[in-house]
C-alpha positions as CSV (number, residue, x, y, z in Angstrom):
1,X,-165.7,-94.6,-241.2
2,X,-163.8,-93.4,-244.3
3,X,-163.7,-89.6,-242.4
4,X,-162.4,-91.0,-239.6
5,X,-159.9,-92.5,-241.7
6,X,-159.0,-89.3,-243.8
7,X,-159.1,-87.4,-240.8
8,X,-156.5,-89.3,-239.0
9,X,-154.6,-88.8,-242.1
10,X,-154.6,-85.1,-242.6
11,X,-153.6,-85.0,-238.7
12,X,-150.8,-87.6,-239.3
13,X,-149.8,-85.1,-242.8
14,X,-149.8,-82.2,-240.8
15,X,-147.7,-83.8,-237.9
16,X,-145.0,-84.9,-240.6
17,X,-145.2,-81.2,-241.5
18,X,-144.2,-80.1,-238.6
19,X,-141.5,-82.8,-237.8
20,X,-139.8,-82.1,-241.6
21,X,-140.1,-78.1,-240.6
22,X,-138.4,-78.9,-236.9
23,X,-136.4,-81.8,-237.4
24,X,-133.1,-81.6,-235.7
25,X,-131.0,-83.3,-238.5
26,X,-131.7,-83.6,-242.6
27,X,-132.2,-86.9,-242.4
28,X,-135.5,-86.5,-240.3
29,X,-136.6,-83.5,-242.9
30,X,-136.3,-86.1,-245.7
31,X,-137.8,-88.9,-243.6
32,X,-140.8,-86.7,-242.9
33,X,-141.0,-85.1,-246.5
34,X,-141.3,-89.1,-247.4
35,X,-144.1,-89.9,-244.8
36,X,-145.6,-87.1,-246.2
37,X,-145.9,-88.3,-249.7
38,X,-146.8,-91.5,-248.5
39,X,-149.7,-89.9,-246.4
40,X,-150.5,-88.5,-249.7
41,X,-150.8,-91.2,-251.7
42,X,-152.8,-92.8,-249.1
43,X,-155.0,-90.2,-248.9
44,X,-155.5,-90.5,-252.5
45,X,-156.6,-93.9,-252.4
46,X,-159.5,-92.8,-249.6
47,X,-160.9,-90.2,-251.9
48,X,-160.6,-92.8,-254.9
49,X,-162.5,-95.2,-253.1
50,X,-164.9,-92.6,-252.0
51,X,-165.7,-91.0,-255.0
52,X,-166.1,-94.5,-257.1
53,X,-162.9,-93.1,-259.5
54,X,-160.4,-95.5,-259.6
55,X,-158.6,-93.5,-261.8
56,X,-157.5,-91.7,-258.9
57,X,-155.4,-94.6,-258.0
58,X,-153.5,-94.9,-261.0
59,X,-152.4,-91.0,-259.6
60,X,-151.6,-92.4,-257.0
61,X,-149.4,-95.0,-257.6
62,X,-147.7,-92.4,-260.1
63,X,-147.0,-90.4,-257.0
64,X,-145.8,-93.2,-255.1
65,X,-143.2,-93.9,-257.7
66,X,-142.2,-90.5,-258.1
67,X,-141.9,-89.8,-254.0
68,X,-139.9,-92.8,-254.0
69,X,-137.3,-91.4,-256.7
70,X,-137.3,-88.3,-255.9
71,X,-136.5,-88.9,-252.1
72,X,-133.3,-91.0,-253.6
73,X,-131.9,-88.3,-255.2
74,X,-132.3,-85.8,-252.3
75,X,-130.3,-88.7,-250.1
76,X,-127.9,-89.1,-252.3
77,X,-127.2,-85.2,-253.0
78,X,-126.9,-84.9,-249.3
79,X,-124.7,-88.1,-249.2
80,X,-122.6,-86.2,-252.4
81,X,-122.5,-83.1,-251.1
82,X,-120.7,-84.6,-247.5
83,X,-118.0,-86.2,-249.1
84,X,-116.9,-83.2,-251.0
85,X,-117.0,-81.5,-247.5
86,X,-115.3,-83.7,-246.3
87,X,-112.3,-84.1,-249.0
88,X,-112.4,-80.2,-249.2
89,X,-111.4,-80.7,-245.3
90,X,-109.1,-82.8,-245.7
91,X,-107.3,-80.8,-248.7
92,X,-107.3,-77.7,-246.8
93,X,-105.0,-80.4,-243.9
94,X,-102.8,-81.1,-246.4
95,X,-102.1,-77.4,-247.6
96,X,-102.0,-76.3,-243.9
97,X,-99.5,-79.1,-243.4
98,X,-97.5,-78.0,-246.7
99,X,-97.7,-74.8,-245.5
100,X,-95.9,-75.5,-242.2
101,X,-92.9,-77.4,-244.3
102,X,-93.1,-75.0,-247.0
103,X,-93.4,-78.1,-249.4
104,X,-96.3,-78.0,-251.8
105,X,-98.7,-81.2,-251.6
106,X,-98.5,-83.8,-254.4
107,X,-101.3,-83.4,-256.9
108,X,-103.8,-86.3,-256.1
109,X,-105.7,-87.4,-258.5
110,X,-109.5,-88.5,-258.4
111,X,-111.0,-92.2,-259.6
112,X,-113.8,-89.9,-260.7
């Protein structure tokens, strides 16, 4: 029973493998990077419970904690890194626009 069960989770691992390699957007990467570690500390738990170490699980609730952080920061990176594209855009507007007047733009300054 517990092969079946670690079987279906090395196929469900290797599936989120494949999605985070494919995905279409970065948001599905990280979502299937974080299936992945959750598959993982799953997994861990099986072999735990297999093996009679319960040790094991103190592993994995270690790596569950640090899945779960470390998939914040890559969110917000990604969230970061968009709005500085995106303010870069719109400063590049404003000196195309200043260009076309032959007025510089007024320094803005940042509440960070």
């Amino acid at each position: 029973m517990y092969t079946a069960a670690s079987i279906a989770i090395f196929i469900t691992m290797g599936l989120a493998l494949i999605r985070a390699l494919l995905g279409p957007s970065v948001y599905d990467r990280v979502l299937a990077v974080n299936m992945f570690g959750t598959k993982t500390v799953l997994l861990l738990s099986v072999v735990a419970f297999l093996y009679g170490r319960p040790d094991f699980l103190d592993l994995a609730l270690a790596y569950a904690l640090i899945n779960f952080i470390g998939v914040l920061a890559v969110l917000q990176f990604f969230e970061n890194r968009q709005e500085l594209a995106t303010d870069a855009d719109e400063d590049s507007g404003n000196r195309q626009k200043s260009n076309a007047t032959g007025t510089e733009p007024a320094a803005e300054k940042s509440p960070r």
